[in-house]
C-alpha positions as CSV (number, residue, x, y, z in Angstrom):
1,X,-52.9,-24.7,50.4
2,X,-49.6,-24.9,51.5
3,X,-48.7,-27.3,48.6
4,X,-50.5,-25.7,45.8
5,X,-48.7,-22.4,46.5
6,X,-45.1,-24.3,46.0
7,X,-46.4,-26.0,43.1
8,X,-47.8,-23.0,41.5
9,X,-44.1,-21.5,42.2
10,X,-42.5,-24.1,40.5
11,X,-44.5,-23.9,37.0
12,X,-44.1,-19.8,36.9
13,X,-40.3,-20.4,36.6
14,X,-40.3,-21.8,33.1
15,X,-42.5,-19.0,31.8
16,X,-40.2,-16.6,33.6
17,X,-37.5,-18.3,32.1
18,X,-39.1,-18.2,28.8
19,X,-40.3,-14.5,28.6
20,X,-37.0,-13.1,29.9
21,X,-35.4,-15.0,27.0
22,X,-37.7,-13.5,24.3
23,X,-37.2,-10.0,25.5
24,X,-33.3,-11.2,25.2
25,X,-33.5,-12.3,21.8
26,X,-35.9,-9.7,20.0
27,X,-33.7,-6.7,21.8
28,X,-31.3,-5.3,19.3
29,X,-28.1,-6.2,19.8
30,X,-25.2,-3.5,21.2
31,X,-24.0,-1.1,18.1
32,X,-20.3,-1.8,17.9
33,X,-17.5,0.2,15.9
34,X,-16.5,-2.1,13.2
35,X,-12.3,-2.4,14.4
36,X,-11.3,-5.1,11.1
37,X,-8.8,-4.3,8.6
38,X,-9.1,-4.9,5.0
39,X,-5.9,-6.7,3.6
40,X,-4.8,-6.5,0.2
41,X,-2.3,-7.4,-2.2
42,X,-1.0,-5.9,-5.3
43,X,1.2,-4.3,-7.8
44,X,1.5,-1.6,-10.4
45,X,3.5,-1.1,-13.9
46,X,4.6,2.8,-15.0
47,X,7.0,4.3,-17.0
48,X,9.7,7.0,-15.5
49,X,9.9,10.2,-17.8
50,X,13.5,11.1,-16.8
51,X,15.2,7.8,-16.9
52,X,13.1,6.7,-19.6
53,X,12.7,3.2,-18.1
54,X,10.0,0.4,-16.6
55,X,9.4,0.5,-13.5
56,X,7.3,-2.6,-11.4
57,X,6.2,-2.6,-7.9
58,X,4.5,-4.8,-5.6
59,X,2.3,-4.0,-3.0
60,X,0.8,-5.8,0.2
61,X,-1.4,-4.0,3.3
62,X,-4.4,-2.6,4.8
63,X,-7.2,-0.7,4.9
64,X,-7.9,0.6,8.2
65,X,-11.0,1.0,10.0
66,X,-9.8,5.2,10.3
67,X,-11.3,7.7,8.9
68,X,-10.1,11.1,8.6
69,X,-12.4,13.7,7.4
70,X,-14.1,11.2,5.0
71,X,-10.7,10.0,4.3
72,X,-10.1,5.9,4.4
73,X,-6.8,5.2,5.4
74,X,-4.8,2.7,4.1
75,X,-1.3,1.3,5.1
76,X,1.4,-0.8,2.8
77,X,4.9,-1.9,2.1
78,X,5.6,-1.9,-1.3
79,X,8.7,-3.2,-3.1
80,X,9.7,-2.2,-7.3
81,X,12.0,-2.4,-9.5
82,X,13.7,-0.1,-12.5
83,X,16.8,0.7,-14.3
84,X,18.4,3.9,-15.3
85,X,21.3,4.0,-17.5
86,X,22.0,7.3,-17.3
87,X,22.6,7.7,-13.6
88,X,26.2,7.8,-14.7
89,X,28.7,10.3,-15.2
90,X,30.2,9.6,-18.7
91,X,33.8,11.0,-17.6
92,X,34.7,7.9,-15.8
93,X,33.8,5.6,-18.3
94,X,36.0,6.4,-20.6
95,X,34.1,5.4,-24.0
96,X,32.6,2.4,-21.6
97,X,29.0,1.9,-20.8
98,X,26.8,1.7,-17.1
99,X,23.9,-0.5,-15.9
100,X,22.2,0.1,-12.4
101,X,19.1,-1.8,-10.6
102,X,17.2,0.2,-8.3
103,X,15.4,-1.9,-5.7
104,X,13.0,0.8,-4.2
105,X,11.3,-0.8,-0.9
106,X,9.4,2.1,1.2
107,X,6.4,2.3,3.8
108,X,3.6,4.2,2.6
109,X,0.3,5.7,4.0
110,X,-2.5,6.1,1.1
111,X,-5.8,8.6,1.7
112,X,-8.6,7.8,-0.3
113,X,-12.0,9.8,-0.7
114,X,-15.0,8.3,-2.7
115,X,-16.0,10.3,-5.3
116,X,-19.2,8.4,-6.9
117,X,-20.4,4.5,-7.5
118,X,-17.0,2.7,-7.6
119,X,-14.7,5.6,-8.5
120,X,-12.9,7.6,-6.1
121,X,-9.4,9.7,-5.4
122,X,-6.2,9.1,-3.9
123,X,-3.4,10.8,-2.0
124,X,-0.4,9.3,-0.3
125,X,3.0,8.9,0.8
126,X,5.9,6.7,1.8
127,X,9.4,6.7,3.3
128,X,12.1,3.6,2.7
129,X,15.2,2.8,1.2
130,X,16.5,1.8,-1.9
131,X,19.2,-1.2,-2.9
132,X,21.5,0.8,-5.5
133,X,23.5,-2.3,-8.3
134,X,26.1,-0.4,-10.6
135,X,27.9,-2.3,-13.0
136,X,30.2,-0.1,-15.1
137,X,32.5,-1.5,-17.9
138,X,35.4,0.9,-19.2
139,X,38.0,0.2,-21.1
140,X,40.4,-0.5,-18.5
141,X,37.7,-2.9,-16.9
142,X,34.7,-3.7,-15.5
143,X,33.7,-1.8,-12.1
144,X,31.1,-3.2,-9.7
145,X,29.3,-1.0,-6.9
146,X,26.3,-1.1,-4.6
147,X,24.7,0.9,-1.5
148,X,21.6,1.6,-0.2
149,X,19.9,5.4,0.0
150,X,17.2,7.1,1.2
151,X,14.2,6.9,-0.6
152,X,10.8,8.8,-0.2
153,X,7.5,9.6,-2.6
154,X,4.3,11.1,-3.1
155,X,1.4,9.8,-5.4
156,X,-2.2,10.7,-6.6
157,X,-4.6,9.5,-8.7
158,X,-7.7,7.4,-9.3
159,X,-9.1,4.1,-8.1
160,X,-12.2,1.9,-9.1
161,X,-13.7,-0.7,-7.2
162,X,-15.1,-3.4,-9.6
163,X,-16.2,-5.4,-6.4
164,X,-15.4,-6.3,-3.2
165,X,-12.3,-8.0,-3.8
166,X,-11.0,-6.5,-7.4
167,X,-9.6,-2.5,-7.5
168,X,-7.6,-1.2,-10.5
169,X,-6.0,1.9,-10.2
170,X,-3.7,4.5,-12.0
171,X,-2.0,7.8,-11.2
172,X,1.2,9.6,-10.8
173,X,3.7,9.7,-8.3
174,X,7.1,11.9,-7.6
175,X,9.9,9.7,-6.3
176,X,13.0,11.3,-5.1
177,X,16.3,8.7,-4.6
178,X,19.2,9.8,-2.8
179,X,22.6,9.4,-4.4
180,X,25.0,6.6,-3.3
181,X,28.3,6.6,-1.5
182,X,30.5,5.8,-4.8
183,X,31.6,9.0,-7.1
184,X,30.0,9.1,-11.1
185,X,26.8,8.5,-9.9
186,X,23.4,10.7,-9.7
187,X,20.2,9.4,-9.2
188,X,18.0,12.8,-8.5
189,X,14.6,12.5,-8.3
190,X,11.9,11.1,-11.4
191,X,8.2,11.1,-11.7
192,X,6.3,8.0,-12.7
193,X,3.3,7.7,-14.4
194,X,1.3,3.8,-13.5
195,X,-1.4,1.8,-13.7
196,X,-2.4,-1.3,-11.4
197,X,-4.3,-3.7,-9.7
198,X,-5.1,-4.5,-5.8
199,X,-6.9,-7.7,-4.8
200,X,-8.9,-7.4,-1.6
201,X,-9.4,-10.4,0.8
């Protein structure tokens, strides 16, 4: 009797065993915010209407896993590049001519809100600096200059998602430079109109 009871112990551990891990296994499993970030990499061409130049940026970053008021959030350094010959004041010149690079490189926060299918709208922002080259010829000589300044922007527009990985976009953005240390030269502010491309990974 004695025996029989141990032994019938002994077999109703496996089946135990084996219903607890059934009941495991067919439970759902704990709902869990989704905390990954969705990294990116891309870059944009436009034309400035004041300066009446080119300008290219490149872009890497994040979308976040916030959401503000059915706002994504995204997060990105971006660096670009234009010219503007006119940034110049003639009277120092004397009959000569000016070239300056601007080498914009800025932090930026980007709100996006899906409007339907692939298509949706886009607000943002960004703060940074910018690397100021002057070269100025004159007829006494050539003249060379650089400083960095305060740099900050606001864009909008429209983005569409062609998949998972592929997003062209295109828009408008105000970008205001600060003017350097050295005198004859203005940079003022400009508003670009671009189009671009972000690859998602």
């Amino acid at each position: 009797m004695k025996n029989t009871l141990i032994l019938s112990l002994i077999l109703s551990v496996p089946a135990f065993a084996g219903t607890s891990q059934v009941v495991t296994e067919s439970s759902p499993p704990p709902m869990t915010q989704d905390n990954t970030w969705d990294w990116f990499v891309g870059g944009s061409a436009g034309y400035l209407i004041d300066y009446d130049e080119d300008m290219y940026t490149l872009q890497v970053g994040a979308n976040s896993p916030w959401v503000m008021s059915g706002w994504s959030v995204a997060l990105y350094a971006e660096a670009g590049w234009t010219e503007n010959h006119d940034a110049f004041d003639s009277t120092p010149l004397l009959g000569g001519n000016a070239d300056v690079d601007l080498v914009p490189i800025t932090f930026n926060a980007k709100f996006e809100h899906l409007i339907t299918g692939g298509l949706s709208a886009y607000v943002g922002g960004g703060l940074g600096t910018t690397y100021v080259d002057a070269d100025m010829r004159t007829a006494i000589g050539t003249r060379h200059a650089d400083d960095w300044v305060f740099t900050a922007q606001v864009s909008a527009g429209l983005a569409y998602h062609v998949n998972d990985n592929l997003e062209l976009f295109g828009g408008a953005r105000w970008i205001y430079f600060d003017d350097p240390d050295f005198k004859g030269v203005s940079l003022d502010d400009d508003v670009l109109f671009e189009g671009g491309l972000r690859f998602h990974f």
